[in-house]
C-alpha positions as CSV (number, residue, x, y, z in Angstrom):
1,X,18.5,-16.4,-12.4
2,X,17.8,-17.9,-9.2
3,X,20.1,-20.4,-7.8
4,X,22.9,-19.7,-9.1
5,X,24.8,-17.8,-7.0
6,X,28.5,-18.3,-7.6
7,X,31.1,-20.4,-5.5
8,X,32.6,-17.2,-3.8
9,X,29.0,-15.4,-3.0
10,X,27.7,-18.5,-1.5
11,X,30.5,-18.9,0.6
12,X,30.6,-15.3,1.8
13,X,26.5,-15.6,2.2
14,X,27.6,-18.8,4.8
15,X,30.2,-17.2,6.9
16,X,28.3,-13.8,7.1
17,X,29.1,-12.6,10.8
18,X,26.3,-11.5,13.4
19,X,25.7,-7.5,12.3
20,X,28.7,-7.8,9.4
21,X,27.6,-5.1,7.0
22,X,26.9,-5.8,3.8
23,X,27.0,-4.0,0.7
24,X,23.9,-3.1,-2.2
25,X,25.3,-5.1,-5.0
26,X,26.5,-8.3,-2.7
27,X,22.7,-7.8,-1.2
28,X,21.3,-7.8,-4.6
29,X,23.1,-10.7,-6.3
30,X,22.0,-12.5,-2.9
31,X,18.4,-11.5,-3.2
32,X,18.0,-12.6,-7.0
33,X,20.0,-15.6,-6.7
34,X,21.3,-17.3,-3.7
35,X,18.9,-20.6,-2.8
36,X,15.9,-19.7,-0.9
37,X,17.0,-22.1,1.6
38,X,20.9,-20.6,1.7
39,X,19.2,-16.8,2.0
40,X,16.8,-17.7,4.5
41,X,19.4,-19.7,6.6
42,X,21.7,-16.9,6.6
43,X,18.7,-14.3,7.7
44,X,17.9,-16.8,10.4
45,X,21.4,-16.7,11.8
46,X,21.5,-12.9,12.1
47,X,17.8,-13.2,13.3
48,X,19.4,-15.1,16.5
49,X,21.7,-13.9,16.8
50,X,19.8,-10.6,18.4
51,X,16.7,-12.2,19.4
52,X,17.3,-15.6,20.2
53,X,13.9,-17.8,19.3
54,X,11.9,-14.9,20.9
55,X,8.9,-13.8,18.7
56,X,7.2,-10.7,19.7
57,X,3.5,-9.4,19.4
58,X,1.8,-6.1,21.2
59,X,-1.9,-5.8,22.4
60,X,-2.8,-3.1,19.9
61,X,-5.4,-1.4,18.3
62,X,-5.8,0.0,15.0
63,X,-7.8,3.6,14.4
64,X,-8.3,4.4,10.7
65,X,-10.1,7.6,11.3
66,X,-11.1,8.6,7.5
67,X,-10.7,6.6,4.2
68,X,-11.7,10.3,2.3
69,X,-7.9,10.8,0.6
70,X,-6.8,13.8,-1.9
71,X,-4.3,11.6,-3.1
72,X,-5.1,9.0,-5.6
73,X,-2.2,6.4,-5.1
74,X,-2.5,3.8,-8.0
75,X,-2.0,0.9,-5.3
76,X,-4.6,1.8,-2.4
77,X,-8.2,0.5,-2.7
78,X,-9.0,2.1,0.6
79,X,-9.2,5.8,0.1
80,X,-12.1,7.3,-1.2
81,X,-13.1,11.0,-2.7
82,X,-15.4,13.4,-0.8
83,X,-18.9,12.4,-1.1
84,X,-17.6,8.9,-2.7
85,X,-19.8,6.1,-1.7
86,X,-17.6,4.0,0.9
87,X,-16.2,7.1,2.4
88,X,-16.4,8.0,5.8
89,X,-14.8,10.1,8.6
90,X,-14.9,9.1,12.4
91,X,-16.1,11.8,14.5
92,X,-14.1,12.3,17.9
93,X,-17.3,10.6,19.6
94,X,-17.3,7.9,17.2
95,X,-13.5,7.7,17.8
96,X,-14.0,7.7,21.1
97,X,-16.7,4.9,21.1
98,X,-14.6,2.9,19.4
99,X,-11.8,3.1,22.0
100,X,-14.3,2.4,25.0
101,X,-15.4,-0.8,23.1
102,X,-12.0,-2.6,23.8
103,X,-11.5,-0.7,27.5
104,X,-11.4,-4.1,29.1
105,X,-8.6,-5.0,27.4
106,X,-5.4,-4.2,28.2
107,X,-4.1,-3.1,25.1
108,X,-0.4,-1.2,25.0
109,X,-0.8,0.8,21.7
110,X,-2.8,2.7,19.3
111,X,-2.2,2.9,15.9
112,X,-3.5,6.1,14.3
113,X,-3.3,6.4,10.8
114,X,-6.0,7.7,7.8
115,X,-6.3,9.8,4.4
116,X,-5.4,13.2,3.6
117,X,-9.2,14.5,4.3
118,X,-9.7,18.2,3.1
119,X,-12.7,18.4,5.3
120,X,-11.1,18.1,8.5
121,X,-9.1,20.9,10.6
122,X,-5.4,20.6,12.2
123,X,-7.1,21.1,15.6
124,X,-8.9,17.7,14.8
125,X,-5.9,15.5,14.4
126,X,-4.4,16.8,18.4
127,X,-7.5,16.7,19.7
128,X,-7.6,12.6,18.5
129,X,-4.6,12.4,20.2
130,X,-6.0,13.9,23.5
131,X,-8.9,12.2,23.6
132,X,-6.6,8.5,23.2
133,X,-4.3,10.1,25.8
134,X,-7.5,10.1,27.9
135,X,-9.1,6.6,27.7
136,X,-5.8,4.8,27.3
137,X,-3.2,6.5,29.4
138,X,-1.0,3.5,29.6
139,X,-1.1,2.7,26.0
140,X,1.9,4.1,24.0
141,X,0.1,6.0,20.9
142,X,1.8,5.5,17.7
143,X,0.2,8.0,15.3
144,X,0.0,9.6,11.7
145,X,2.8,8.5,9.0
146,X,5.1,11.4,7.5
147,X,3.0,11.4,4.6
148,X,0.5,12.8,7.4
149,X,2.5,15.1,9.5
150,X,3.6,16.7,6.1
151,X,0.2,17.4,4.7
152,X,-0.9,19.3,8.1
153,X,2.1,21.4,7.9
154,X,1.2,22.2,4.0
155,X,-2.4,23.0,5.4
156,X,-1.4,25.2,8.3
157,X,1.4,26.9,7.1
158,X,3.8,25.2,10.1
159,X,7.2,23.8,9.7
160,X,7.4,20.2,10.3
161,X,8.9,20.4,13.8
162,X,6.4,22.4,15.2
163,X,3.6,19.8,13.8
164,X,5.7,17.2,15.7
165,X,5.9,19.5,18.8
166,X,2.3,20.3,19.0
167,X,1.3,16.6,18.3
168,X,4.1,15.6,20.6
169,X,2.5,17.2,23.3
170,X,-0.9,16.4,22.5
171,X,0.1,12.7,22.8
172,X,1.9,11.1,20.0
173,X,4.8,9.6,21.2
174,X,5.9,7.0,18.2
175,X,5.3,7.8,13.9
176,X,4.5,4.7,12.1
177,X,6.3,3.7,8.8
178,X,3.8,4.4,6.3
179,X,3.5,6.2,3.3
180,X,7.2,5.0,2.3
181,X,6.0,2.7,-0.7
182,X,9.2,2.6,-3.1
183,X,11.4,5.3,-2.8
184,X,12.3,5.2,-6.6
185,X,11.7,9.0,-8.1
186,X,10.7,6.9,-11.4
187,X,8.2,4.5,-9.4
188,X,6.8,6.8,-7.5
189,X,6.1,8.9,-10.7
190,X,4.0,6.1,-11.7
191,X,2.5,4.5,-8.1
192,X,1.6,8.0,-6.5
193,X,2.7,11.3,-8.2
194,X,0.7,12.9,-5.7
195,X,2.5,12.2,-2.7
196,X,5.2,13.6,-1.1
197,X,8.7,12.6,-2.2
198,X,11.0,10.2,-0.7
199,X,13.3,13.0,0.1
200,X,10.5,14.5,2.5
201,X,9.3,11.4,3.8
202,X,13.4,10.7,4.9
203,X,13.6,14.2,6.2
204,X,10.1,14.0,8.3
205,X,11.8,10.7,9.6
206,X,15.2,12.2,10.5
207,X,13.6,15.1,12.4
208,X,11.6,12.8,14.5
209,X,14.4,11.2,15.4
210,X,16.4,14.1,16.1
211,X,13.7,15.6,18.3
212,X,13.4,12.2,20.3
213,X,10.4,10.7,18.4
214,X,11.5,6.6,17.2
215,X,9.9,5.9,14.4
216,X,9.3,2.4,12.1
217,X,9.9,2.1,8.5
218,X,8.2,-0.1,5.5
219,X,8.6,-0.7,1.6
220,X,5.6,-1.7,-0.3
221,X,7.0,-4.6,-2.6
222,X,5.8,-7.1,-4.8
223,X,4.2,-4.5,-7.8
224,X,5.7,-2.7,-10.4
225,X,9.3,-2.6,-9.1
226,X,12.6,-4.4,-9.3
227,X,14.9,-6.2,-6.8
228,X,17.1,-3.0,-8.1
229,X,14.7,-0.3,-6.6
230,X,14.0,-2.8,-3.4
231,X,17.8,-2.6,-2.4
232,X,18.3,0.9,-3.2
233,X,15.3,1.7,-0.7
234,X,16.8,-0.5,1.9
235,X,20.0,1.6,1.3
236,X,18.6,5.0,1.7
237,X,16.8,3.6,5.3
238,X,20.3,2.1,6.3
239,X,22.1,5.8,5.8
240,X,19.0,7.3,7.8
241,X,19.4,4.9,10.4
242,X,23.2,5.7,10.6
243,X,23.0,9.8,10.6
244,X,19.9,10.3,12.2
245,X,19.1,6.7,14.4
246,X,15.7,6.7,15.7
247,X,14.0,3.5,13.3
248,X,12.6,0.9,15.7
249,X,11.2,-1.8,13.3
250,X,11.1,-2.5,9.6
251,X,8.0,-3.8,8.2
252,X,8.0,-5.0,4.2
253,X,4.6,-4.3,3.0
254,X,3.4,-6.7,0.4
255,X,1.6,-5.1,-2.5
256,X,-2.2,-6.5,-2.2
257,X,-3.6,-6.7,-5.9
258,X,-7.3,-6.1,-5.4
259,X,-9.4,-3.1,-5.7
260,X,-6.9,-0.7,-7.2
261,X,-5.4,0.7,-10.9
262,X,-2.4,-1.4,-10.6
263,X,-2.2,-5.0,-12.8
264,X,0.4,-6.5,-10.5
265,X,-0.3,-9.9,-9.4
266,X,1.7,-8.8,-5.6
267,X,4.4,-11.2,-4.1
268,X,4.8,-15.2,-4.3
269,X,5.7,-16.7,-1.1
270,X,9.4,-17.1,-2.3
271,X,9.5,-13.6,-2.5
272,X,8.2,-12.6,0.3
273,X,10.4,-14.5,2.3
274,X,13.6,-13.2,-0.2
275,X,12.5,-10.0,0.8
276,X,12.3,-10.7,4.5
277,X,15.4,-12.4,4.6
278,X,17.4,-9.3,2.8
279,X,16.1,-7.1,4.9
280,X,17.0,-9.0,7.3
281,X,21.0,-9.6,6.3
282,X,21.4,-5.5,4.7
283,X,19.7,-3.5,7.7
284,X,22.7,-4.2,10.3
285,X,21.7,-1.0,11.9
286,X,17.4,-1.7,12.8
287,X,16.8,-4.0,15.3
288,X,13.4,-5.4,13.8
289,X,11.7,-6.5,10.9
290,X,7.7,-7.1,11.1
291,X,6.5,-10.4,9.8
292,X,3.0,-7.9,9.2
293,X,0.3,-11.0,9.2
294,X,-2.4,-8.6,8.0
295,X,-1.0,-8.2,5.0
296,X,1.1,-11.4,4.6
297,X,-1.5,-13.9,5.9
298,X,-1.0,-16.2,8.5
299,X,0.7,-18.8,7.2
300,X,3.8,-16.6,5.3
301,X,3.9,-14.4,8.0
302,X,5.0,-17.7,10.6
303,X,7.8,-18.5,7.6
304,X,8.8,-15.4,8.0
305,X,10.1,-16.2,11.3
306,X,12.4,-18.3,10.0
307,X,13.5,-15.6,7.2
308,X,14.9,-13.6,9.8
309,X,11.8,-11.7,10.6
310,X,11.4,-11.2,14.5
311,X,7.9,-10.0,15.0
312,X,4.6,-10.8,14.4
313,X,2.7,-7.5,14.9
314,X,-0.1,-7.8,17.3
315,X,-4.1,-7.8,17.4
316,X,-4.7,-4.8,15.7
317,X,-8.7,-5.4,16.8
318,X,-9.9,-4.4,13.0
319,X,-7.5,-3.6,10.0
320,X,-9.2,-1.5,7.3
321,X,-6.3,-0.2,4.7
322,X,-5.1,-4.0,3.5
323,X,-8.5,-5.7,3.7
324,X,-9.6,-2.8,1.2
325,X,-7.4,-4.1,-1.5
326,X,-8.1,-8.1,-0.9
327,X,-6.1,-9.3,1.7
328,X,-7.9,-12.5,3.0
329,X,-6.0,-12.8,6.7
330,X,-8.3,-12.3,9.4
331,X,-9.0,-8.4,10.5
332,X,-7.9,-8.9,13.8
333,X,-7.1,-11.5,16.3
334,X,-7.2,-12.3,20.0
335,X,-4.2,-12.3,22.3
336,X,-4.6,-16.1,22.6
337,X,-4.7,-16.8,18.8
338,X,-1.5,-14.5,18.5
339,X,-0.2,-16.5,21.0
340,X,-1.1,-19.8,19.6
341,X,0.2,-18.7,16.0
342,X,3.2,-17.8,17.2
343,X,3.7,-20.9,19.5
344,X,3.2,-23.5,16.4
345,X,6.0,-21.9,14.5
346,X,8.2,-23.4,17.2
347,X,9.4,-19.6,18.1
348,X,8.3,-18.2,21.9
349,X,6.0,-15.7,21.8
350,X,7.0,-12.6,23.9
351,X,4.3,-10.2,24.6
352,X,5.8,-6.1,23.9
353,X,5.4,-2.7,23.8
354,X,5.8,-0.5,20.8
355,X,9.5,0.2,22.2
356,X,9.9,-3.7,22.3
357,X,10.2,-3.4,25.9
358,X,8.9,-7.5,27.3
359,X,5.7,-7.2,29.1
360,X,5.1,-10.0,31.5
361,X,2.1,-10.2,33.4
């Protein structure tokens, strides 16, 4: 039951130190129990603590190339079957059309992510990354989730570290943090039996890192799963992060409820701020958690600053995958509104770069 966190917890929850590592059950009574005011305190402190009042966005643009998916995950109302009506798959002229739109910008990243789509061939996937190498040379390209880089060594018959290699040098510098969901074998069995395993996605991650390539991390929350398989997710990212460091930024995903086989309502606002705030207080060991506005909305995601969350995300020009599944934020936004949102939380915005280096200019 919520609030009711015993004498000792909530003193321990007060005096928490500035990185003090905490273990699962302590995080778990916390989550479930501790005041939303005490948790999100405590989150704020750590928050900081590392990053003073600084809130950070990046001038980036998001590149769903194909919707067409082999998968059927039981939460996603964006991917479509071959010749489903809704599907489609960018050409590299289209893709490159859409890149040249937005060339007077100066934007600092591309995000590359998109379905498992039978139809199209490995060389596809580096020659995306070329042709984004070309138009934005300056632009840090953050491309294709583990889920991804698996499924094109399955279809070529490559290990994973020569996927990573070849894409490596065909651009891709950063993996996003998708295709995590729940790492839970039994929720996973439910949510996307198709999918690779949480054991492959935490290998694909650790190689990465291992070979030089920072990645971010997520959890899709706010479903069919308990505060139990939340923290035990956060604990299996923590022991990555310790053996094989290479995370950048964590981004808690929260489940949208529209347009897909789940009936899960997603998230309150109280728990999506618990779950910003835990992340917050039990990942010592990654410097960032997202406050992702696209799926969020506006107004949770500039709580979430004061939850312990750090970063805002950035313009992202037009997000497909959320919006899909009835997320009603905006599908993109301009620097100046990012600014502006950012400004009336009473945090200063900080303009980045995927790496979180500070861009002034």
């Amino acid at each position: 039951m919520k609030n009711m966190l015993p004498p000792t917890s909530a003193q321990r929850l007060a005096s928490l130190k500035p990185g003090e590592r905490i273990d699962p059950e302590f995080a778990l009574e916390i989550a479930q129990c501790a005041p939303i005011h005490s948790l999100g305190e405590a989150a704020l402190r750590q928050r900081r603590a590392r990053h003073s009042d600084k809130a950070y966005y990046v001038y980036n643009q998001h590149l769903n190339y194909t919707n067409i998916c082999r998968n059927q995950c039981r939460f996603c109302a964006y991917s479509k079957r071959q010749g489903e009506a809704g599907g489609y798959t960018y050409s590299l002229d289209q893709a490159r059309q859409l890149l040249l739109a937005r060339i007077d910008y100066p934007i600092r990243e591309i995000h590359i992510v998109g379905g498992l789509n039978p139809d199209l061939p490995y060389a596809y996937y580096l020659d995306l990354l070329s042709l984004c190498r070309e138009i934005r040379p300056q632009a840090i390209i953050k491309a294709f989730t583990a889920v991804e880089v698996a499924y094109f060594a399955d279809l070529t018959g490559r290990n994973e570290a020569t996927v990573l290699e070849e894409m490596r040098e065909s651009g891709l510098q950063v993996l996003p943090g998708g295709g995590a969901e729940v790492f839970s074998p039994a929720m996973r069995a439910q949510l996307c039996p198709e999918k690779i395993s949480a054991k492959r996605w935490l290998y694909i991650h650790g190689l990465a890192h291992d070979m030089g390539i920072q990645t971010n991390c997520t959890v899709l929350f706010g479903h069919i799963e308990t505060w139990e398989d939340r923290i035990h997710h956060l604990e299996q990212l923590r022991q990555l992060q310790d053996e094989h460091p290479g995370f950048i930024c964590f981004i808690p995903l929260a489940y949208q409820p529209l347009n897909n086989a789940l009936s899960a309502p997603g998230p309150t606002g109280e728990e999506y701020l618990r779950m910003i705030a835990i992340s917050r207080l039990f990942l010592d060991n990654i410097a960032h958690i997202k406050a992702y506005w696209a799926f969020a909305g506006i107004k949770a995601a500039q709580m979430a600053l004061w939850a312990g969350a750090d970063d805002f995300d950035g313009t992202i020009v037009e997000e497909k995958i959320g919006h899909a599944a009835g997320a009603d934020s905006p599908r993109g936004l301009t620097i100046t509104e990012l600014f502006q949102i950012i400004e009336a939380t009473g945090f200063i915005p900080v303009q980045r770069d995927t790496y979180f280096n500070e861009i002034h200019s």
